[in-house]
TORTI-894205 format. One record per residue: x, y, z of N, C-alpha, C in turn. Coordinates in pm, whole numbers, plus 50000, padded with zeros to 5 digits. Example, Ala and Ser with C-alpha at 12.3 -4.5 7.8 and 13.67 -1.06 7.14 Angstrom:
513194943150780512304955050780513204967050780512854977550708513674989450714512905000350787
//
This chain:
652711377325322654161375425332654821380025204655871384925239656761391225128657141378025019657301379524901658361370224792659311366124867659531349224905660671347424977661861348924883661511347924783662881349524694663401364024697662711371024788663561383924811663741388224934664861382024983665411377525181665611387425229666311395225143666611407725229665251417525283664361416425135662671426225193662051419625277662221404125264661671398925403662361398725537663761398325543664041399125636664121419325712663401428125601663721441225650662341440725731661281434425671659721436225685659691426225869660931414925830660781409226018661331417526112662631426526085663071431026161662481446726221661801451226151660891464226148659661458626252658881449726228657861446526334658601442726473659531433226439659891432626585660381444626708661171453226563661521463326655660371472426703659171473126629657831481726695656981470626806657321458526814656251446926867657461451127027658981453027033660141452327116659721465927180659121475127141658261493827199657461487227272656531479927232655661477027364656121467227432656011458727410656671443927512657231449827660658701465827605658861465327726658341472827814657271473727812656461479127908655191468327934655271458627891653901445627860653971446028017652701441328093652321437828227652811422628223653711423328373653571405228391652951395428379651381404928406650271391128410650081389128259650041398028207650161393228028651671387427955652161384227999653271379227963653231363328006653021363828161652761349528189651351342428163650861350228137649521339828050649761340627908650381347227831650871341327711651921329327701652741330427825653591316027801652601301127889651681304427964651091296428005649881288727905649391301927797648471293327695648961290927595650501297127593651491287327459651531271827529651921272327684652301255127676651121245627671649901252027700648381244827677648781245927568648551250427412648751244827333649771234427267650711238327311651551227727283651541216227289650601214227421650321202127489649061197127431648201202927385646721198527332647241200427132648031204227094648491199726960649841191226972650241185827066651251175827053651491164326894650321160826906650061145526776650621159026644650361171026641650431178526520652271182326511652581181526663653931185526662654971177526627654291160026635654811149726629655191148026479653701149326415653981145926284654631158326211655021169026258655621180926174657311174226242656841169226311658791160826351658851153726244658291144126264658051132626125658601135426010658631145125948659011155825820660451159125849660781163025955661831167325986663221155526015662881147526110663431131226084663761124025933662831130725855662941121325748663891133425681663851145425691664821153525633666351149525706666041146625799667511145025859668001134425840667601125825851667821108325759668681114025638667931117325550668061118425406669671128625390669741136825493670741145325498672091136125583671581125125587672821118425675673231126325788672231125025882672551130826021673341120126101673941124926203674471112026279673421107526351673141095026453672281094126543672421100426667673671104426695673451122026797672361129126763672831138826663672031145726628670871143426564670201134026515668941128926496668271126226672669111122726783668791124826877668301143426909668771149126900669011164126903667701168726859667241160826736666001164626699665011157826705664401145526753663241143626764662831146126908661561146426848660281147826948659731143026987659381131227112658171125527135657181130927255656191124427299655701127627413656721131927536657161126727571657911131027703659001146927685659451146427560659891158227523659521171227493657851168127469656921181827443656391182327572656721174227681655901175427823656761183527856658271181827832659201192027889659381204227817658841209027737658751217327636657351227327716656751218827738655201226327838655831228527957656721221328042657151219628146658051233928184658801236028064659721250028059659091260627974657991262027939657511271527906656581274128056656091268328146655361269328290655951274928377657911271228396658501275728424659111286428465659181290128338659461304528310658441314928306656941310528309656211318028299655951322428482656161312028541656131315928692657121325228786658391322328668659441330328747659261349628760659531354428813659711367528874659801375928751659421383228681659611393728606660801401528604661851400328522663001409028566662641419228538661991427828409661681444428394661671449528486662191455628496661641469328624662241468728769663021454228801663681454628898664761460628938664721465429080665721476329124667111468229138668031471729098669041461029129669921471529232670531482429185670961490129360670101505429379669671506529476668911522129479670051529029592670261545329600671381548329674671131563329639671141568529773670991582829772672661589929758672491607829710673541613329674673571623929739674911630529839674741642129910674161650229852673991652729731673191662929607671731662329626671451653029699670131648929687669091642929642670031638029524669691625829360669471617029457667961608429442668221597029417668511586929280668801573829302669151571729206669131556729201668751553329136667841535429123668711527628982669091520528957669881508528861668691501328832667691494528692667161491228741667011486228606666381467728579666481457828458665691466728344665981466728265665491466128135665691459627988664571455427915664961446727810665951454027708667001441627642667981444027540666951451227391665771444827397664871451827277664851441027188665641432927027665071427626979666421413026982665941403826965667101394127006666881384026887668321381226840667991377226737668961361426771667981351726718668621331026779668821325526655669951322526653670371313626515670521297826564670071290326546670051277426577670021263726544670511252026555670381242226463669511231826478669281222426503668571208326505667691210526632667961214326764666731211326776665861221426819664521215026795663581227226753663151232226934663531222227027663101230327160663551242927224664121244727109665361261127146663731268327118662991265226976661981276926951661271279527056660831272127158659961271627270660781281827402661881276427372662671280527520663021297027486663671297927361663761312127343663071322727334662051316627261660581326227258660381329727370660281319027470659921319027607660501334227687661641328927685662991337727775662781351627701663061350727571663021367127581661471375327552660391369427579659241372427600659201381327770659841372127830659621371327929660531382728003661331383227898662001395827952662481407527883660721407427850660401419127753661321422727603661761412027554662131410327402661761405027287661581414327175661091404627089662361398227035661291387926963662591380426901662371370426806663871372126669663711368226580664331354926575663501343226550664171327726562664771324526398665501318326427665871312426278666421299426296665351288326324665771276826336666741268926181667441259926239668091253426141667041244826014667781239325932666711234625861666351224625864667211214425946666941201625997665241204426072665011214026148664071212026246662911224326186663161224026049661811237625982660991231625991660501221426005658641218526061658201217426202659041214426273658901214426391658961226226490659901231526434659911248126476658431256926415658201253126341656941263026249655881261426367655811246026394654461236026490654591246226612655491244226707655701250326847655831263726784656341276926712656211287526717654421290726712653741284326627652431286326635651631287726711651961275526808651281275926962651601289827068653041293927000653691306627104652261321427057652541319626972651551326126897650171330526921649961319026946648351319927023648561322427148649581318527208649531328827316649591339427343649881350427290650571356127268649421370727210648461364827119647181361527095646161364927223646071355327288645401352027409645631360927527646751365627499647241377227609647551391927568647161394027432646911406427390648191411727345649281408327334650271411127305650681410027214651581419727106651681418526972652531407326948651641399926797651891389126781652861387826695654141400026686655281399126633656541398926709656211394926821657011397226931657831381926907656951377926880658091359826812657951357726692658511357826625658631357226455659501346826442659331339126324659791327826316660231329526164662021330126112661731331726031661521319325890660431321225778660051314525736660691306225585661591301725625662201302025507663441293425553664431279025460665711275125490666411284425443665881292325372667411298225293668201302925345669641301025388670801304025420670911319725432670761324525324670561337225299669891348825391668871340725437668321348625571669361347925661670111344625725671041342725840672081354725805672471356125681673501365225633672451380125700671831378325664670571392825637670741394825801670381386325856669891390226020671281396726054672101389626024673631393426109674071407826074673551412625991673951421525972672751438926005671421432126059670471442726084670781447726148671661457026169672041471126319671001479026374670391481426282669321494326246667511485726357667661469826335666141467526383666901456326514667691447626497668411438026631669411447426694669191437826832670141444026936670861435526993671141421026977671481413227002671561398226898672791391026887672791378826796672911368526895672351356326932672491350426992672651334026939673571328826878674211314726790673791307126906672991297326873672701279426928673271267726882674461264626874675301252626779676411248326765676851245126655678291237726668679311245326668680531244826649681321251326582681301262426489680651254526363680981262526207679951272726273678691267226304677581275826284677951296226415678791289726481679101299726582680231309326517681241299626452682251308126388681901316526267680831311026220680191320126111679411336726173678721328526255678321343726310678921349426364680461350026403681151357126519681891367026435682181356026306683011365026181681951373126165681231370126048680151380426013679131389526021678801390826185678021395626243678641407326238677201418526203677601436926265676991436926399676371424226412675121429526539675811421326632675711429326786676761423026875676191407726911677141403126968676791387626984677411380827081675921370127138676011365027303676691347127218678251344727211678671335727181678311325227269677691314727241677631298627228678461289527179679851286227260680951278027136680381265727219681331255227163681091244827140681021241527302680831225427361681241222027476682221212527476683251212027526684691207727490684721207527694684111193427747683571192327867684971182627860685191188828016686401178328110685971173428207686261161628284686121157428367687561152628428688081159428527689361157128597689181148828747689511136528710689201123028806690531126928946690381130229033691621133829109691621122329196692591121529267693061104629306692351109429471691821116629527690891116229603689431113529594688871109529465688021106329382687001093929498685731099529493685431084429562684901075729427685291067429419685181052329357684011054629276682381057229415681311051429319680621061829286681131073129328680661087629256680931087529126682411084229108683111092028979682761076428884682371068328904681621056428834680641060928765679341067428849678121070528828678221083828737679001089228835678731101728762679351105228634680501098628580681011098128430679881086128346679431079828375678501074028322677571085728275677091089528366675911097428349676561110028207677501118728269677921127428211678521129028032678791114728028679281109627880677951102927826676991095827864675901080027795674411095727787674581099127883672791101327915672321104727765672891115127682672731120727629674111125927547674111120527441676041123327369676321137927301674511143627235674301149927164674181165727245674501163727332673821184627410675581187927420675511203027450676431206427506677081204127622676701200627715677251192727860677761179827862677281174627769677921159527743679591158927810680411148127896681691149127901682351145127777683611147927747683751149527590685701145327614686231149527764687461146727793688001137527932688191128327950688771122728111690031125628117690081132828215692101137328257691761124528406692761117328409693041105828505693941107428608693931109628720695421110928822696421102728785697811099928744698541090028770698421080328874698021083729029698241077629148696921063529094695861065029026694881059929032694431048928918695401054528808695301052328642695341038528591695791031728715695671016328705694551007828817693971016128889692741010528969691271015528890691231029128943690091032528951689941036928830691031045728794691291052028619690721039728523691181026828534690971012728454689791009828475688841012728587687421008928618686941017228538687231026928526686641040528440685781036828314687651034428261687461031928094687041023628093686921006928165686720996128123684860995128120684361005428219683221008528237682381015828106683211020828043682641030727922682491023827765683881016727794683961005427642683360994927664683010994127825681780980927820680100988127762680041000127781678791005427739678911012327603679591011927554680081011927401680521024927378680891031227457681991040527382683151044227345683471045527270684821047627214685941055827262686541052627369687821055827433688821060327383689051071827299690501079627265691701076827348692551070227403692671068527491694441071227498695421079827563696801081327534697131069127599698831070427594699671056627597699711049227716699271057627825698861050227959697851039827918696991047727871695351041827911695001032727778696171031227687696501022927544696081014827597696471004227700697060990427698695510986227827694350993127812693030987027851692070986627766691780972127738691040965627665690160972427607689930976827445688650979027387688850993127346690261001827379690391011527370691151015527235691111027127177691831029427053692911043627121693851043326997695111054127046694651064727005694801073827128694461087727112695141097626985694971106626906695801112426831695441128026887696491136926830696371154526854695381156026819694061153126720693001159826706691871156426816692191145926915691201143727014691171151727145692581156327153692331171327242691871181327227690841189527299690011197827280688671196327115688411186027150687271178527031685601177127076685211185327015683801180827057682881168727029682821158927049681981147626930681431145226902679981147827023678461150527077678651133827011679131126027036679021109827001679541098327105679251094027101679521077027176681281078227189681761088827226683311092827214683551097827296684721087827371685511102927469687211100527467687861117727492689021113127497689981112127609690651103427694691031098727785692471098127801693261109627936694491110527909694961110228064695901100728130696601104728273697341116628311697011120528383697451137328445698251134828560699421143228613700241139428746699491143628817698981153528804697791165728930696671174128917696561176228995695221186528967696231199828870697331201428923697841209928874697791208128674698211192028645698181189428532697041190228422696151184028540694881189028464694241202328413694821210328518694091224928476694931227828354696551225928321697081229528241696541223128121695951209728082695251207227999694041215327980693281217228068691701222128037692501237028012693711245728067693321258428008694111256827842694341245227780694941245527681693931241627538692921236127582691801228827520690251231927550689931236727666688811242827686688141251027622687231247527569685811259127537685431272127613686201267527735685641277227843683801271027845683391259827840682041258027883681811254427961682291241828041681661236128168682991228228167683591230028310684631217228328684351212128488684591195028493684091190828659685201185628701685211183128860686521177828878685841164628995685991158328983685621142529126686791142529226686591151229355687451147629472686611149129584687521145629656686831146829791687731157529869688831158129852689821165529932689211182229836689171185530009688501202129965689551207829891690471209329930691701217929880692041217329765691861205829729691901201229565691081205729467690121205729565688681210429498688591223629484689161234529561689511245729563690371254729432691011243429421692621252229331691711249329206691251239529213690601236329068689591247228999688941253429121687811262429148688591277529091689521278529203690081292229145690731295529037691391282828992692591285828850691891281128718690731277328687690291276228626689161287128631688821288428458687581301828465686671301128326686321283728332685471284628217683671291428291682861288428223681641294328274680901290328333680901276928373680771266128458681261256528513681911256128633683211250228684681691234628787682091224428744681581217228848682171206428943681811204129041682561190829166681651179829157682101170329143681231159229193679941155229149679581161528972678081162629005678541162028784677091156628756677651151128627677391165428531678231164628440677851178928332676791180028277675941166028273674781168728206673481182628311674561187928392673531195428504673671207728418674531209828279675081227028217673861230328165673061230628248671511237428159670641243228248670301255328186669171267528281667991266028314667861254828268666241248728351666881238928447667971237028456668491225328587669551236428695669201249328657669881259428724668861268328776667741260228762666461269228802665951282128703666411282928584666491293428488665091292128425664231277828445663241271728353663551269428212664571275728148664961272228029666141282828013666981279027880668131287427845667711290127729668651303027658668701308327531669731297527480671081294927562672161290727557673031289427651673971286027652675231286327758676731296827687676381309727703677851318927687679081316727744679851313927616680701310727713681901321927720681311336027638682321347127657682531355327781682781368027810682801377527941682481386627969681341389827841680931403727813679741401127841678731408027916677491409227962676851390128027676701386327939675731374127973677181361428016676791351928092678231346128059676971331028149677691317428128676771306128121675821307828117674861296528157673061300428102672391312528088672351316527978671691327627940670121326027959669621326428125667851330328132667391348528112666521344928125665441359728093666361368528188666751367928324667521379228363668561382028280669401374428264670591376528137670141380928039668941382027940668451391927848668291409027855668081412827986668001422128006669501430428003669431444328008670061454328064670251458228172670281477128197669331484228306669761494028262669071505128274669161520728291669441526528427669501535428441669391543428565667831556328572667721556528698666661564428711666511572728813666641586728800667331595928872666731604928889666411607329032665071622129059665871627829164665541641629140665861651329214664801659729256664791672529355663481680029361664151695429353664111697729166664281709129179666171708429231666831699829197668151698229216669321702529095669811713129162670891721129028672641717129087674051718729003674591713629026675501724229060676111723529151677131739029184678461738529094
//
């Protein structure tokens, strides 16, 4: 390994292999691809206790760094979490090979035929923060669809990421495939992140995993194009056709399960018609399970709640927080979500189709949902087996970014002996 104290030669020396490891890959055989992600998740799974205690290190870094308990959620590891870590590396190793698929074939009075057909982006580069199951999932995805790729986990999760890239490794290993195809890079220094964003010459893609700062940094500074990840700035619009014990369950679920991911609900828009029945069951339901209710001047005067201010619209908190405001309509609501939205995931609880409709069409974040809790904004619960991320821009990739979303396509065009008049 190069002098880390010299980021830029190391980061020229990662981006040079990947781009020769990214020459073969896309042509790697399926069956070697899916037995490299199949004897990455055997290992994973038979070095678990090693992955645990390289968490261990990492916990105690995040302690020490005054993490919140969100995000100390975000990053540990136990058993059940490296099962799902094996679970979506199995996943994805079973799914369909996008390389090489025809997406339209179509003959030409000329006589061309002419085929559309997937091919990998080449080298993909993941900037990411706390938690380290991105290293598993990303490796995964753009393995899988014939990319190499350069990780740069946050530094909260540098031991834990090192643990699971290793295991990718040996797969990787095991299936004959160059073992620079996942590179991990080795080092907190900040400095590497500057370096990547700017490789034109070896990446073909930037792909940000994180908060805010960490997205706005790369969006500014990046030369290398980039699959944006903003924040999740999740609505839930309660419409007064709402059934009762859906929109109970399912804002439970969507705000408690988990405070710390991107799908978390993060906003309640309330019907007026409802704001004193069911709206009041809501909140009274949420500050009984301890969260902290932002709550405007309607929804002031129920117990346990605090007064909303301008910075709780459009706020992400990934915490025991939500902010809670009465809406006249569906109409009102959308005018909130298109004023505050992330464009990441927004849901709406009705029953009346029509309602459910307008909500559908006039809104255009990247995941619009009905009836069903946000914690579903993820590509292994979209059948993806895992995500890079959730895009929430309009250019090529747009919500869960799986292995098909990594790809391209070319065209491929035969003639016999065909000239053009």
């Amino acid at each position: 390994m190069k002098d880390i104290a010299d980021i830029p030669a190391l980061m020229n020396d990662i981006g040079l292999r990947a781009k020769a490891a990214s020459a073969e890959l896309a042509f790697a055989p399926a069956e070697a691809k899916e037995k490299a992600l199949m004897v990455a998740a055997d290992t994973v799974w038979a070095r678990r206790a090693e992955i645990v205690e390289a968490n261990a290190k990492d916990l105690d870094f995040g302690r020490d760094k005054g993490l919140s308990p969100a995000m100390m959620d975000r990053l540990m590891l136990d058993d059940a979490r490296i099962q799902g870590i094996c679970d979506g590396l199995r996943a994805v190793a079973g799914q369909a090979d996008p390389v090489g698929q025809v997406m339209a074939d179509w003959d030409r009075p000329t006589g061309l035929n002419i085929k559309r057909v997937r091919t990998p982006l080449g080298v993909i580069g993941v900037i990411y923060e706390s938690r380290p199951n991105v290293t598993a999932d990303a490796g995964a995805l753009c393995l899988k669809s014939g990319n190499a790729v350069i990780l740069r986990g946050g530094s909260e999760s540098f031991h834990s990421s090192g643990a699971i890239h290793a295991c990718l490794v040996e797969g990787l290993k095991a299936a004959g495939l160059p073992e620079d195809a996942v590179q991990l890079v080795p080092t907190r220094d900040r400095a590497a992140v500057q370096e990547l964003l700017t490789m034109v010459d070896t990446v073909d893609v930037i792909v940000p995993r994180g908060g805010k700062g960490l997205v706005g940094l790369v969006q500014r500074e990046a030369r290398v194009p980039v699959f944006a990840h903003l924040e999740g700035i999740v609505h839930i619009y309660v419409d007064a056709s709402a059934d009762p014990r859906k929109a109970l369950e399912v804002i439970l679920n969507a705000k408690t399960r988990r405070t710390g991911i991107c799908g978390a609900a993060e906003c309640l828009l309330i019907h007026k018609d409802i704001a004193a029945t069911l709206g009041k069951d809501i909140v009274s339901m949420l500050v009984d399970t301890g969260v902290r209710v932002h709550a405007d001047e309607t929804l002031q005067t129920i117990e346990g709640t605090m007064p909303a201010t301008s910075d709780d619209w459009g706020k992400e908190y990934l915490d025991m927080d939500i902010a809670a405001k009465v809406v006249d309509d569906v109409d009102g609501a959308i005018a909130h979500i298109r004023a505050f939205s992330s464009s990441h995931t927004d849901c709406i609880l009705a029953e009346d189709d029509a309602i459910a409709d307008r909500f559908f069409e006039r809104l255009d974040s990247a995941i619009l949902m009905r009836n069903a809790s946000t914690q579903f904004a993820d590509g292994g619960e979209f059948g993806m087996g895992a995500e890079i991320g959730i895009a929430t821009g309009k250019m090529h990739a747009r919500g869960p970014v799986g292995a098909e979303q990594l790809t391209s396509f070319k065209y491929l065009v035969v003639g016999d002996g065909t000239t053009r008049a």
